[in-house]
PyMOL Python script that loads the backbone (N, CA, C, O; Angstrom):
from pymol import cmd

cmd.read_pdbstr("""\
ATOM      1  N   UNK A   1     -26.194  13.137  19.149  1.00  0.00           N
ATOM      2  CA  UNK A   1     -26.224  11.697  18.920  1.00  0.00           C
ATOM      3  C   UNK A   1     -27.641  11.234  18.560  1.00  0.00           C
ATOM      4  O   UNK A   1     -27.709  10.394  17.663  1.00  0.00           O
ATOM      5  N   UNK A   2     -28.708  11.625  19.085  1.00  0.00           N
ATOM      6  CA  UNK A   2     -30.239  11.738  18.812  1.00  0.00           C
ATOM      7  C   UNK A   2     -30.487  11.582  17.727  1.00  0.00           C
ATOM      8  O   UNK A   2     -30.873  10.514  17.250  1.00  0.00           O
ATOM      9  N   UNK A   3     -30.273  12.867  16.978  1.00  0.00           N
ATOM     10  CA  UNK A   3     -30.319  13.447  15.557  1.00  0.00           C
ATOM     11  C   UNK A   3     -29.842  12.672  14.983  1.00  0.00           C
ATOM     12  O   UNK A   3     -30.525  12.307  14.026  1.00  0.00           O
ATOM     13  N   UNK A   4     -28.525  11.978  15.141  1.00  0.00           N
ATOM     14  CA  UNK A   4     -27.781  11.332  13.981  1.00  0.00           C
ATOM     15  C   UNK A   4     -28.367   9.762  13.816  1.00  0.00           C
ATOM     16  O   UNK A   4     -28.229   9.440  12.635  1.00  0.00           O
ATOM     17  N   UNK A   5     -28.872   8.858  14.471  1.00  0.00           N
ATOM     18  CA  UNK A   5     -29.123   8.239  15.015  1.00  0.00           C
ATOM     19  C   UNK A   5     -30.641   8.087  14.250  1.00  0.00           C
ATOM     20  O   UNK A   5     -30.723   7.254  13.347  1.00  0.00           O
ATOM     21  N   UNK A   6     -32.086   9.058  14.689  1.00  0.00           N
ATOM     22  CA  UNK A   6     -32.829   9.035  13.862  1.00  0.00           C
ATOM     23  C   UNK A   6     -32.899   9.498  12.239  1.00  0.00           C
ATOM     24  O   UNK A   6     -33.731   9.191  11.386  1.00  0.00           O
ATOM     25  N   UNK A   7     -31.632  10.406  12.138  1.00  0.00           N
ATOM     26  CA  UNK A   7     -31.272  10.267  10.507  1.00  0.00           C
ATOM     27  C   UNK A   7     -31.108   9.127  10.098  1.00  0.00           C
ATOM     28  O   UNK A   7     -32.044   8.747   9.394  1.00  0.00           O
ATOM     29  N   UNK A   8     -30.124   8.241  10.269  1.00  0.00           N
ATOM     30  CA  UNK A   8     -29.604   7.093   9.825  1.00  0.00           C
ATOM     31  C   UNK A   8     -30.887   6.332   9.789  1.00  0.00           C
ATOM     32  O   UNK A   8     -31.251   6.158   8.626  1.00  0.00           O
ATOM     33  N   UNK A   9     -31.775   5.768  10.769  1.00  0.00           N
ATOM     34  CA  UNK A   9     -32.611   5.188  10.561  1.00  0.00           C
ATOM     35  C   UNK A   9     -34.609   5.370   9.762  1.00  0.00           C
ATOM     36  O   UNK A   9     -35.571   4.760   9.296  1.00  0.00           O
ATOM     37  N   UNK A  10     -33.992   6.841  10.189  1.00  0.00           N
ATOM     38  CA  UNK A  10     -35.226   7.263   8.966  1.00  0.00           C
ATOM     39  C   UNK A  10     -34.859   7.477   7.944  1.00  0.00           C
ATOM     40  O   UNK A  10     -35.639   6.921   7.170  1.00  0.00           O
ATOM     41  N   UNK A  11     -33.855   8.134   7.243  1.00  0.00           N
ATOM     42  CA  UNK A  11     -33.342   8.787   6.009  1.00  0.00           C
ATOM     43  C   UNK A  11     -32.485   7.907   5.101  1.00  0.00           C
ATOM     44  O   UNK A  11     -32.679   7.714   3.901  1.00  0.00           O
ATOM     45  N   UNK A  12     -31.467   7.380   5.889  1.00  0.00           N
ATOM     46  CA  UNK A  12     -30.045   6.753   5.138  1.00  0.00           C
ATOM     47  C   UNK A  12     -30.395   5.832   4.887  1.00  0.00           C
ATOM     48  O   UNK A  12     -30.310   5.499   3.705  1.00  0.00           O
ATOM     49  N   UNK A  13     -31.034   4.835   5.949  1.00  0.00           N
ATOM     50  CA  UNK A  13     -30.976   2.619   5.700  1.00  0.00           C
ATOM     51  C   UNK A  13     -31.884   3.040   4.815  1.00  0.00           C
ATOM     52  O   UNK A  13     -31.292   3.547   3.862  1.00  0.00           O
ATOM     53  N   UNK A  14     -33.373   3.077   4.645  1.00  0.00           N
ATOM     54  CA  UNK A  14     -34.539   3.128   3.954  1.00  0.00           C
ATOM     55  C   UNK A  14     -33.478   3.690   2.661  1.00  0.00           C
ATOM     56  O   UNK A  14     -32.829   2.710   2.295  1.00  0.00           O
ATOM     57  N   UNK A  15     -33.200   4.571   2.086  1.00  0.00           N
ATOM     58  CA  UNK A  15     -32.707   5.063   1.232  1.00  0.00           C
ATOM     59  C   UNK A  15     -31.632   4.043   0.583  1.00  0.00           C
ATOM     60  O   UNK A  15     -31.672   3.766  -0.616  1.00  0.00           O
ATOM     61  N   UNK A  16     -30.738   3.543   1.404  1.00  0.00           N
ATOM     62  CA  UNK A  16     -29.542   2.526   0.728  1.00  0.00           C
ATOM     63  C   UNK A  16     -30.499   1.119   0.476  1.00  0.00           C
ATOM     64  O   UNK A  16     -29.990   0.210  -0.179  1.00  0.00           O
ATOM     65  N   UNK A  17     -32.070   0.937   1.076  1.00  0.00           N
ATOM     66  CA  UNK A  17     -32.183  -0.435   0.588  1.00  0.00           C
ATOM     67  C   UNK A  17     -32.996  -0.409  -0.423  1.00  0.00           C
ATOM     68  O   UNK A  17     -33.420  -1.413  -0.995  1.00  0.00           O
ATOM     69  N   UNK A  18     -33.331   1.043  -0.776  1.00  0.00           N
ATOM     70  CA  UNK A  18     -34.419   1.057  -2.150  1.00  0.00           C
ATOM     71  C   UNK A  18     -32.889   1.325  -3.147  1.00  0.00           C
ATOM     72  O   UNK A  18     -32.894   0.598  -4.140  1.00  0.00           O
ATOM     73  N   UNK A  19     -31.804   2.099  -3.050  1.00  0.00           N
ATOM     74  CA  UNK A  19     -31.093   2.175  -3.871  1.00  0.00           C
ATOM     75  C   UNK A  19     -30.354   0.443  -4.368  1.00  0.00           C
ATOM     76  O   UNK A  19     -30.154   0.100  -5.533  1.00  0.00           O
ATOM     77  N   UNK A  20     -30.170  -0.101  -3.575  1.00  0.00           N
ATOM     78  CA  UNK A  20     -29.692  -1.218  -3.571  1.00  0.00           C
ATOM     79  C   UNK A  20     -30.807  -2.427  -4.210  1.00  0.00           C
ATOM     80  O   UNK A  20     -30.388  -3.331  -4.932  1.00  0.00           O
ATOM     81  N   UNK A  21     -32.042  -2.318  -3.892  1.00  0.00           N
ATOM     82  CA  UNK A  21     -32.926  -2.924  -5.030  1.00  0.00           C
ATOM     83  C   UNK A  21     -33.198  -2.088  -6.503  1.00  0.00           C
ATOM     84  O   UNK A  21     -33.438  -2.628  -7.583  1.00  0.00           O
ATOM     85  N   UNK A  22     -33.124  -1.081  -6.323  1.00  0.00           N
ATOM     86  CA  UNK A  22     -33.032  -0.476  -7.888  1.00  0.00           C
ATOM     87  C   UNK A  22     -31.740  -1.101  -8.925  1.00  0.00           C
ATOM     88  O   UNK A  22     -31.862  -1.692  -9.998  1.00  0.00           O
ATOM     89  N   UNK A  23     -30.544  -0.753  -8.213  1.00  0.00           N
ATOM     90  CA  UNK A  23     -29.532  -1.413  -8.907  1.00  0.00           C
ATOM     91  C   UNK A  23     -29.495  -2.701  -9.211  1.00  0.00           C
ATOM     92  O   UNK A  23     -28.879  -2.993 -10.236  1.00  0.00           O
ATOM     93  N   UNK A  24     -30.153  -3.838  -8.392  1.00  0.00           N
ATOM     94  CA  UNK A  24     -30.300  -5.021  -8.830  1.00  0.00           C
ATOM     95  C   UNK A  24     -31.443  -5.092 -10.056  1.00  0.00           C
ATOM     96  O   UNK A  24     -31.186  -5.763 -11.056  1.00  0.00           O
ATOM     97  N   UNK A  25     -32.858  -4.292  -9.928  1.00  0.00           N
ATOM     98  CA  UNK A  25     -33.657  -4.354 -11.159  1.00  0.00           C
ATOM     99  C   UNK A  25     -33.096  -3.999 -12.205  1.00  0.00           C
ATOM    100  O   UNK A  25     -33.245  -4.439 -13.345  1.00  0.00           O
ATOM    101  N   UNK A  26     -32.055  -2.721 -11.607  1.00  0.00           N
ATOM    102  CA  UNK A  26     -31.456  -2.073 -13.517  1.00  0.00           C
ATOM    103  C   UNK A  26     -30.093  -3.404 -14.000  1.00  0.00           C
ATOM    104  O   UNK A  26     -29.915  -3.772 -15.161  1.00  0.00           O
ATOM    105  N   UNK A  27     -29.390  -3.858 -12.933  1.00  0.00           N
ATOM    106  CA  UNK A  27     -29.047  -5.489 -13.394  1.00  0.00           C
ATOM    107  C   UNK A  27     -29.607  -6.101 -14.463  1.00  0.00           C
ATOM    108  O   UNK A  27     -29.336  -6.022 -15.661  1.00  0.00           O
ATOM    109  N   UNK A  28     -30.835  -7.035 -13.575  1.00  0.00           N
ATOM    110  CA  UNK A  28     -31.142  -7.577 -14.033  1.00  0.00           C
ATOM    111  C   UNK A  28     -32.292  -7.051 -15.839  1.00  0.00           C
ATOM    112  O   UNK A  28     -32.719  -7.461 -16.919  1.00  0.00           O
ATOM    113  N   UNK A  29     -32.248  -6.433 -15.337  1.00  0.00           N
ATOM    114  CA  UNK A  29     -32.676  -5.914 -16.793  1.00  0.00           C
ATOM    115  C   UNK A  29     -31.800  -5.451 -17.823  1.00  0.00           C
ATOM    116  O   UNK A  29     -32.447  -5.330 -18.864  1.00  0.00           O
ATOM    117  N   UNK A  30     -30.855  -5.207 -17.938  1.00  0.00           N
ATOM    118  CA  UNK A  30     -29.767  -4.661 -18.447  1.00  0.00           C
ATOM    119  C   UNK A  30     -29.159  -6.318 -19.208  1.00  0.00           C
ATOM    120  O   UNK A  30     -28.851  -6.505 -20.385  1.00  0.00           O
ATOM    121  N   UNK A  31     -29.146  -7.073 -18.348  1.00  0.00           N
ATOM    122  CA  UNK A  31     -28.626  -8.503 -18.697  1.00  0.00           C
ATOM    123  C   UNK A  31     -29.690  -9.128 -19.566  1.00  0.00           C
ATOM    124  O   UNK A  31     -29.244  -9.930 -20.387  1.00  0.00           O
ATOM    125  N   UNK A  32     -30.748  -8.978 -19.570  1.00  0.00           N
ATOM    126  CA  UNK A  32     -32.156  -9.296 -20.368  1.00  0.00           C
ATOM    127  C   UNK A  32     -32.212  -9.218 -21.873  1.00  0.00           C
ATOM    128  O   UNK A  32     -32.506  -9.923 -22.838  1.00  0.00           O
ATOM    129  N   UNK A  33     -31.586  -7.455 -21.456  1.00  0.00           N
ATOM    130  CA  UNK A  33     -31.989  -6.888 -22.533  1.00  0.00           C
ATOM    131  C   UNK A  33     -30.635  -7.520 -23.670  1.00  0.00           C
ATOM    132  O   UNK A  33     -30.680  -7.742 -24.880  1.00  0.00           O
ATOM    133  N   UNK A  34     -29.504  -7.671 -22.682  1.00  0.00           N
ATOM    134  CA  UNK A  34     -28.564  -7.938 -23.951  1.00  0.00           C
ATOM    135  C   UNK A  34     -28.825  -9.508 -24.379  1.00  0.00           C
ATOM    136  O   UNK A  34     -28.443 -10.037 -25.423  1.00  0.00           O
ATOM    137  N   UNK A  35     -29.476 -10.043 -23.445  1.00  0.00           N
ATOM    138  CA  UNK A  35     -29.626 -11.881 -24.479  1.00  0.00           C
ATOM    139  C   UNK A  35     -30.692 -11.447 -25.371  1.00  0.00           C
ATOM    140  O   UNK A  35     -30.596 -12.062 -26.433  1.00  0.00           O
ATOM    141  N   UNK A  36     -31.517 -10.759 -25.364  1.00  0.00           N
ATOM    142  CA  UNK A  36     -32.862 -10.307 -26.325  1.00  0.00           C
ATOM    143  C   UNK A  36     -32.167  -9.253 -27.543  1.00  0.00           C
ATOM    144  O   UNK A  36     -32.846  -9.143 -28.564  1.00  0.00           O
ATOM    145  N   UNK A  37     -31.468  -8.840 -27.514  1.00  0.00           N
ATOM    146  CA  UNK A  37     -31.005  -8.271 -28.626  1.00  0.00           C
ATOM    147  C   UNK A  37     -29.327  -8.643 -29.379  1.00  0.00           C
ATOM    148  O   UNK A  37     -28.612  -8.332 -30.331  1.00  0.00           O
ATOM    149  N   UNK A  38     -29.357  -9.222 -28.577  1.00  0.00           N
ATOM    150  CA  UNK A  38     -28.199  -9.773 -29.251  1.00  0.00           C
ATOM    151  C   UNK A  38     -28.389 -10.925 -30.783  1.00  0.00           C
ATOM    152  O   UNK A  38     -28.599 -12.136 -30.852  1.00  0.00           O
ATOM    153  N   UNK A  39     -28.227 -10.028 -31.682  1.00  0.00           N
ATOM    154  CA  UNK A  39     -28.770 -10.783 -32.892  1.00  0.00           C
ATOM    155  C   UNK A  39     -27.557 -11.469 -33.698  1.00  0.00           C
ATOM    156  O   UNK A  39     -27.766 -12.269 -34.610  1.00  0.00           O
ATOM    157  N   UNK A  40     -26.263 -11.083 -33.278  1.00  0.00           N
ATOM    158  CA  UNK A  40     -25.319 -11.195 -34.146  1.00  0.00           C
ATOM    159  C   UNK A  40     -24.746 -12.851 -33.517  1.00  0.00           C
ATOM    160  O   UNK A  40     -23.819 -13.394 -34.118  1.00  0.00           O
ATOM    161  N   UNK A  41     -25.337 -13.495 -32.382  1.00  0.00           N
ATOM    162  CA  UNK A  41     -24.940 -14.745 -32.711  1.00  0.00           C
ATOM    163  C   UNK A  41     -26.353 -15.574 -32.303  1.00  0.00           C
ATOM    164  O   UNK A  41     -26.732 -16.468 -31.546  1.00  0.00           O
ATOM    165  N   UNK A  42     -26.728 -14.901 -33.055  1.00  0.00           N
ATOM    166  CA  UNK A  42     -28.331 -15.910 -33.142  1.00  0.00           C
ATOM    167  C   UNK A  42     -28.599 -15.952 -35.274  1.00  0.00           C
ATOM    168  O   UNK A  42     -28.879 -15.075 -36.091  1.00  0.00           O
ATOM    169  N   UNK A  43     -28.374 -17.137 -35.360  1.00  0.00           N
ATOM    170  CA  UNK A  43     -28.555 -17.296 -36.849  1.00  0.00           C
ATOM    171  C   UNK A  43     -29.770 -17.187 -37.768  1.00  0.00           C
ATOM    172  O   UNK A  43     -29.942 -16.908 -38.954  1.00  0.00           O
ATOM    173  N   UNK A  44     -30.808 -17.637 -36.372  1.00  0.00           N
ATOM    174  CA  UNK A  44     -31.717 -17.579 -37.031  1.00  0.00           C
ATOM    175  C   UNK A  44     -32.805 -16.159 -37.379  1.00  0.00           C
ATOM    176  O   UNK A  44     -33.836 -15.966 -38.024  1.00  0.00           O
ATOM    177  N   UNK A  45     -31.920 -15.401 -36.572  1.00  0.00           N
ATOM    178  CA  UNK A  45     -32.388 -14.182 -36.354  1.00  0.00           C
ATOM    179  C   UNK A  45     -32.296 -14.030 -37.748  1.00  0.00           C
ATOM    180  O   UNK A  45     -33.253 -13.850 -38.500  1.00  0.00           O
ATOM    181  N   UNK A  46     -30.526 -14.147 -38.228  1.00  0.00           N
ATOM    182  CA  UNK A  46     -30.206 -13.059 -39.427  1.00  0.00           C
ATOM    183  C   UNK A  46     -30.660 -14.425 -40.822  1.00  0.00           C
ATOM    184  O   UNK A  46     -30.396 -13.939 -41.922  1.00  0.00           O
ATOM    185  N   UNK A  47     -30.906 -15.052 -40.878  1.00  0.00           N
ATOM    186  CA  UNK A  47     -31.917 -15.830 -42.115  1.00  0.00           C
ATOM    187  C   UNK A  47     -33.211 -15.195 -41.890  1.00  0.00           C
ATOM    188  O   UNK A  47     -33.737 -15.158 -43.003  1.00  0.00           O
ATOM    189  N   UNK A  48     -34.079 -14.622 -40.944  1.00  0.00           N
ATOM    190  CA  UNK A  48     -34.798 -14.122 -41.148  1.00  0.00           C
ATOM    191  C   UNK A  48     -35.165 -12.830 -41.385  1.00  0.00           C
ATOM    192  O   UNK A  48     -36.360 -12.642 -41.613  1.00  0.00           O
ATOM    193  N   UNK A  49     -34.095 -11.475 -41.388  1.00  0.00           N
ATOM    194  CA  UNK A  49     -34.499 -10.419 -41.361  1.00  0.00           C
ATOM    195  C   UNK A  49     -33.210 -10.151 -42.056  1.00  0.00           C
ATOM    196  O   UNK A  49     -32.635  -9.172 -41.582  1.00  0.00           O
ATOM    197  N   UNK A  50     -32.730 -10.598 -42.815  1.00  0.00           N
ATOM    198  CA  UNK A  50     -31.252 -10.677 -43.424  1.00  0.00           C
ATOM    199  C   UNK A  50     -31.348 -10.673 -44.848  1.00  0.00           C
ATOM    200  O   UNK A  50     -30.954  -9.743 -45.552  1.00  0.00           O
ATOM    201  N   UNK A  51     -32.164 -12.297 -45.490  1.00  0.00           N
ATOM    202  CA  UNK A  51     -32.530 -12.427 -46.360  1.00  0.00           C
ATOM    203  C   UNK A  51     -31.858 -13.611 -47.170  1.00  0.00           C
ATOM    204  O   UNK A  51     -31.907 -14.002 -48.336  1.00  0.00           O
ATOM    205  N   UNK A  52     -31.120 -14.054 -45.853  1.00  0.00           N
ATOM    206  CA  UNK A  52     -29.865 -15.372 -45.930  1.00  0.00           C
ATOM    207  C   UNK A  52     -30.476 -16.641 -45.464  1.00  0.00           C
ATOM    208  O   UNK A  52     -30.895 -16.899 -44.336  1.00  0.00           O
ATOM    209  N   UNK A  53     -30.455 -17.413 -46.556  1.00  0.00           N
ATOM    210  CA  UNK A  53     -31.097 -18.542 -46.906  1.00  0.00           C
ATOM    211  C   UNK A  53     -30.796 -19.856 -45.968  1.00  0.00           C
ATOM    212  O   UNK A  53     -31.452 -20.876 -45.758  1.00  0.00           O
ATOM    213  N   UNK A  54     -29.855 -19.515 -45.617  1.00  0.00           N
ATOM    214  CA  UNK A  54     -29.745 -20.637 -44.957  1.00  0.00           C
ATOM    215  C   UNK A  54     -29.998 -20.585 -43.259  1.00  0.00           C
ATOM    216  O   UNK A  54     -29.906 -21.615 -42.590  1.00  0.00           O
TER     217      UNK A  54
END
""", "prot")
cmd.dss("prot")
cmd.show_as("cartoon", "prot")
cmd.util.cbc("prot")
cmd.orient("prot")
């Protein structure tokens, strides 16, 4: 019970709360990245690198 006990609290929590902030950074970045590249409903994107005048 010892053993299991200082596993969990040295090894496992520490481990599930860096995994659990990683997944929120790769979130939130992941969501970033698609409003920043999303060119196909941004107009002004494609008049400028398109060659469409309006």
């Amino acid at each position: 019970l010892y053993f299991t006990l200082v596993a969990i609290a040295i090894f496992i929590l520490p481990a599930l709360i860096i995994g659990t902030c990683y997944a929120v950074i790769v979130v939130i970045i992941w969501r970033k990245s698609i409003l920043r590249f999303d060119a196909s409903s941004n107009p002004s994107y494609k008049s400028k690198h398109h060659g469409d005048p309006n």
